[in-house]
PAZAPA-4460 file (N, C-alpha, C; in steps of 0.05 Angstrom, whole numbers, plus 32768, in hexadecimal, padded with zeros to 4 digits):
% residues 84
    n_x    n_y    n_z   ca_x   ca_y   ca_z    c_x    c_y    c_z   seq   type   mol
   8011   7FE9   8000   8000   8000   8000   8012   8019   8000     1      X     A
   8008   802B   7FF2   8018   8048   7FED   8019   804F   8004     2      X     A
   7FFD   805E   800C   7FE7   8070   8017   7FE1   8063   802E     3      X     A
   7FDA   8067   8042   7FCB   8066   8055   7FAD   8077   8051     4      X     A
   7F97   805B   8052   7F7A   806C   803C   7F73   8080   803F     5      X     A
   7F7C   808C   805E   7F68   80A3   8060   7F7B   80B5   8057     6      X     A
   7F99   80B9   8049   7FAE   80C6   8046   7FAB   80CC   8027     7      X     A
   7FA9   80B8   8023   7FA0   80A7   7FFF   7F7B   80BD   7FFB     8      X     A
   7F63   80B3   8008   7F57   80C8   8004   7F55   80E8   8005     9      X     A
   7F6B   80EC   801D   7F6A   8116   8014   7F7B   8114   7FFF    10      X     A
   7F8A   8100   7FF6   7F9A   8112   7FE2   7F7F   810E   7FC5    11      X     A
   7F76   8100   7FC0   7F6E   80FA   7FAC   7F4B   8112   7FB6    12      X     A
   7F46   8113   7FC0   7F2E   8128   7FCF   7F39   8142   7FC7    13      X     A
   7F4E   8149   7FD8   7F5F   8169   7FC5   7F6B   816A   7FAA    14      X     A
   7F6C   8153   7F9B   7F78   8148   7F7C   7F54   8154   7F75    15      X     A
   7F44   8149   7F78   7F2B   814C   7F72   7F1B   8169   7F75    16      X     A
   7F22   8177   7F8A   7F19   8199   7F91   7F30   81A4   7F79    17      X     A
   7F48   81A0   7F7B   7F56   81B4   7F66   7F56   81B0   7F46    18      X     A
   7F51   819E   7F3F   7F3F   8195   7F21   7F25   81A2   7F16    19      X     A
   7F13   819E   7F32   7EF9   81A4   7F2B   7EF4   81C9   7F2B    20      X     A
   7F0F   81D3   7F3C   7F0A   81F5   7F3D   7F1A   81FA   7F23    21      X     A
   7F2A   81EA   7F16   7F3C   81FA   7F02   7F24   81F1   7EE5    22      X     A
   7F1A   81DB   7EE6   7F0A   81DA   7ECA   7EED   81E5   7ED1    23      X     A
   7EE3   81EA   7EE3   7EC7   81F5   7EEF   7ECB   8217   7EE5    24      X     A
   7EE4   8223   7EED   7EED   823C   7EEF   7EED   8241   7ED1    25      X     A
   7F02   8228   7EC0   7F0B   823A   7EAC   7EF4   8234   7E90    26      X     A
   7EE7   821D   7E92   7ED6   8214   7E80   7EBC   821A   7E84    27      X     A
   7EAC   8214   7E9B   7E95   820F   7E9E   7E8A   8233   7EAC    28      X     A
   7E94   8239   7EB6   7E90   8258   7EBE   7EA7   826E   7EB3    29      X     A
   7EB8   8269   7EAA   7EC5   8273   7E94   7ED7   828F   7EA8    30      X     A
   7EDB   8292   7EBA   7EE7   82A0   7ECA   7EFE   829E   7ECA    31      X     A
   7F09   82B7   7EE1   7F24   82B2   7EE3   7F2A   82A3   7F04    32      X     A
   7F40   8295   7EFF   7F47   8291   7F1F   7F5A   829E   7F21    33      X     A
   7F5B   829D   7F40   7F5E   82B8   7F4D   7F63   8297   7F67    34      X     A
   7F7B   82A5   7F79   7F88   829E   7F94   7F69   82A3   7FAA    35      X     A
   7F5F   82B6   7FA4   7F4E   82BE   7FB8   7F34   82A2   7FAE    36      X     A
   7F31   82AA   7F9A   7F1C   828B   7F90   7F24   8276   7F9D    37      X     A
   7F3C   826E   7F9D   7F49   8258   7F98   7F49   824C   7FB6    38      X     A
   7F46   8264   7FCA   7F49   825C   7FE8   7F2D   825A   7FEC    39      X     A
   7F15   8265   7FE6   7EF6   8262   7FE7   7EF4   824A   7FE5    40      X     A
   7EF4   823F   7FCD   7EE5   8225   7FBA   7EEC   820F   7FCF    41      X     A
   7F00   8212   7FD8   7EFE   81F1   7FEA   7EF0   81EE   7FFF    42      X     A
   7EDF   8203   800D   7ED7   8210   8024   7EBE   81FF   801D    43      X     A
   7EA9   81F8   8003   7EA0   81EF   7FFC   7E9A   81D1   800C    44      X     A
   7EB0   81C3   8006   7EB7   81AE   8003   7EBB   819E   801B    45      X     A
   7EC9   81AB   8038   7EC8   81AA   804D   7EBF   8193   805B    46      X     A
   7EA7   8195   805C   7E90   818E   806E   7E8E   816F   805A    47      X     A
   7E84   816F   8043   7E89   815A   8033   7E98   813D   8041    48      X     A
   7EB4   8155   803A   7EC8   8143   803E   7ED1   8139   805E    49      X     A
   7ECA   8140   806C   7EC2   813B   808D   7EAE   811F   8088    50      X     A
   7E96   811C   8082   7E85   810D   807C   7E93   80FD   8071    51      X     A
   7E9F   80F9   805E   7EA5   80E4   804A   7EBB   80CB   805C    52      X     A
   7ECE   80E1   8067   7EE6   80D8   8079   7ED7   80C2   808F    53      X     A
   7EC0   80D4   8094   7EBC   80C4   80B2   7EA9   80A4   80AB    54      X     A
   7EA3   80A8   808B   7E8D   8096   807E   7E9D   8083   8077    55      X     A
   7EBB   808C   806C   7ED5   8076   8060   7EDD   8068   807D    56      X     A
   7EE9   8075   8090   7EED   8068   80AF   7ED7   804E   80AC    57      X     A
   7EB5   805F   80BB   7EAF   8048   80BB   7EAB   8030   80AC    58      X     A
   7EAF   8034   8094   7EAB   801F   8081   7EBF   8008   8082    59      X     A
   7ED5   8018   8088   7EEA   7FFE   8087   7EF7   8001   80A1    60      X     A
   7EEA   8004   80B9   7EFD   8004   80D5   7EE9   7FEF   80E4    61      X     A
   7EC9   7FFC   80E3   7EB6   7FE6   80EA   7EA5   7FDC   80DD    62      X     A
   7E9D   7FE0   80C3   7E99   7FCE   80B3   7EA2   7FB4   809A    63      X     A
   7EC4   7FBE   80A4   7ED3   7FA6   809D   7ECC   7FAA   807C    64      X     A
   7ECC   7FBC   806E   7ECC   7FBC   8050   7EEB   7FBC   8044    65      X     A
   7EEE   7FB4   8030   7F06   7FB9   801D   7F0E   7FD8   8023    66      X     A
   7F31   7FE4   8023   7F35   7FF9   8026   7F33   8001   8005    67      X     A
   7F2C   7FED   7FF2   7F3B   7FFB   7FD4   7F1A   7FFD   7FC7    68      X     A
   7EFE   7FEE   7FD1   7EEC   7FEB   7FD1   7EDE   8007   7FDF    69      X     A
   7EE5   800C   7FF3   7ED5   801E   8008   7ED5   803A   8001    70      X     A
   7EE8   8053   7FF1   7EE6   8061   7FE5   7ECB   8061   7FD7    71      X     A
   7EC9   8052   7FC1   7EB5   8051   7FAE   7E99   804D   7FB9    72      X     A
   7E99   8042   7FD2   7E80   8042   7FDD   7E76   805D   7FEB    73      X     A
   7E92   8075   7FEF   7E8A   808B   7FF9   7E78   8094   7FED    74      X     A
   7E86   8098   7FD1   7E85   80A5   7FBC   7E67   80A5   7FC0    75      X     A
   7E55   808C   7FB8   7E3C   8082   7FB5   7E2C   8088   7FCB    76      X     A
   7E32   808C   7FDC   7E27   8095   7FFC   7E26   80BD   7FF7    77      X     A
   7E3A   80C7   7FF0   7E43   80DD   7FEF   7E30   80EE   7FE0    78      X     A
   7E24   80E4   7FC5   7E19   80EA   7FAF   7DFE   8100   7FB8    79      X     A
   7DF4   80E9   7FC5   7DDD   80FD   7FD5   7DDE   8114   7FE7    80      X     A
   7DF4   8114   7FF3   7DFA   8125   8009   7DFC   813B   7FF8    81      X     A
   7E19   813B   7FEC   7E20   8152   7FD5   7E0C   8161   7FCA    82      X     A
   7DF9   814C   7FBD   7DDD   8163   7FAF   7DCF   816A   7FC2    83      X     A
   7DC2   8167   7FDC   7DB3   8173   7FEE   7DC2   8189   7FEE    84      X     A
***
């Protein structure tokens, strides 16, 4: 193992916030970024990612799931949260 999962998920969680502000920014709202943007947009994301962490824990600490499996089930758990 590289990563230790929950080490392995922020990196790939902040891989995921700085992708989605640079093609969100430059394609889809056509703006400029800006440092001051750039510290906002994750502020977003926060709370999300608190949930997700504590959803990955339990999934594979007491529910004994796969660590390479248990990500993908965030994801699917997550989906709903995000759009509320």
């Amino acid at each position: 193992m590289l990563f230790e999962y929950n080490i392995a998920y922020g990196i790939s969680y902040l891989s995921g916030i700085v992708i989605s502000f640079v093609l969100n920014g430059k394609f889809v709202f056509k703006a400029s970024l800006t440092i001051g943007k750039a510290l906002k947009y994750p502020l977003v994301y926060i709370v999300q990612y608190v949930i997700n962490l504590v959803v990955l824990n339990v999934l594979i600490e007491y529910i004994s799931i796969n660590e390479k499996v248990a990500p993908l089930l965030v994801i699917i758990i997550s989906i709903p949260i995000t759009f509320i």
